[in-house]
C-alpha positions in Angstrom: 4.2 -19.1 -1.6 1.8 -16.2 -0.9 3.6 -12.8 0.7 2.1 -10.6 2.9 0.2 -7.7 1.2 0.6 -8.9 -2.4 -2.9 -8.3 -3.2 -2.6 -4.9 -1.7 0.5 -4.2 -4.0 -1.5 -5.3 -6.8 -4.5 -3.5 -6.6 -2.3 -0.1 -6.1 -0.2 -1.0 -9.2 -2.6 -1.5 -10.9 -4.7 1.8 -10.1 -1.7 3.7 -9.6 -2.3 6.1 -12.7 -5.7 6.9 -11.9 -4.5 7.6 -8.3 -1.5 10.5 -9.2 -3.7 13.2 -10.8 -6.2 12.9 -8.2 -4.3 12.0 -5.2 -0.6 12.7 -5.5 1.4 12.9 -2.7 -1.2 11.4 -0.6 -1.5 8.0 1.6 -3.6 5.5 0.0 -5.3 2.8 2.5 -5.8 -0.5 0.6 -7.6 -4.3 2.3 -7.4 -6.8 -0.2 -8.9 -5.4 -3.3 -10.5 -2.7 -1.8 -9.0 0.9 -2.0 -10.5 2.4 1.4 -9.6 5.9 0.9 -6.8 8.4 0.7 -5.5 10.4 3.2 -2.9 13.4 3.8 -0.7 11.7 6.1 0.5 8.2 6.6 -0.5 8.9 10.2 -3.8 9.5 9.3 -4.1 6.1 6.9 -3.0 4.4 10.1 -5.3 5.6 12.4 -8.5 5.0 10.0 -6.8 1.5 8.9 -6.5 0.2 12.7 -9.8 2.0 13.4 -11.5 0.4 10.4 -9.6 -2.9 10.5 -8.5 -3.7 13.8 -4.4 -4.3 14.7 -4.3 -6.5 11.4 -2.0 -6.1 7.9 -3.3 -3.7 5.7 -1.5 -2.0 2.9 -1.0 2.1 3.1 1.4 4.0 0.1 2.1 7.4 -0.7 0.8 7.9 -4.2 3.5 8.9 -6.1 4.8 9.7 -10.1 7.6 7.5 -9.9 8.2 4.1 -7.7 11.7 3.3 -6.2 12.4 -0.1 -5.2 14.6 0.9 -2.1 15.8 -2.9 -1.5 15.2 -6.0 -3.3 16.3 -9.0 -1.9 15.5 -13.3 -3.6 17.8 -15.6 -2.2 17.2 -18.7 0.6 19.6 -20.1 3.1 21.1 -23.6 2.7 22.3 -25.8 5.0 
């Protein structure tokens, strides 16, 4: 089962050192594999994401030193 902007999540993990010296505190825009740019607002990402994109899932972060997981959730329903 694929979810929905794992590649995206991948791709920032996986840069995500070389993005806080550079870029902390700042939105990053990421399609697929691709790390579009960075931006000082999430607003901003947005508007160059559904300008770049169209209205289609893309992946936008702050950059930041730490990473909360705010909620976590694995389980399935059973009948």
């Amino acid at each position: 089962m694929s979810i929905l902007l794992e590649q995206e999540y991948k791709c920032y993990l996986g840069h995500r050192k070389k993005f806080v010296p550079a870029h902390l505190n700042q939105f990053v825009l990421i399609k697929g594999d691709e790390v579009v740019g960075f931006f000082p607002s999430y607003e901003d990402a947005l508007r160059a994401g559904l300008k770049q994109f169209g209205n289609v899932p893309f992946f936008i972060k702050e950059v930041q030193h730490k990473e909360e997981v705010h909620s976590l959730h694995q389980g399935f329903i059973s009948s």
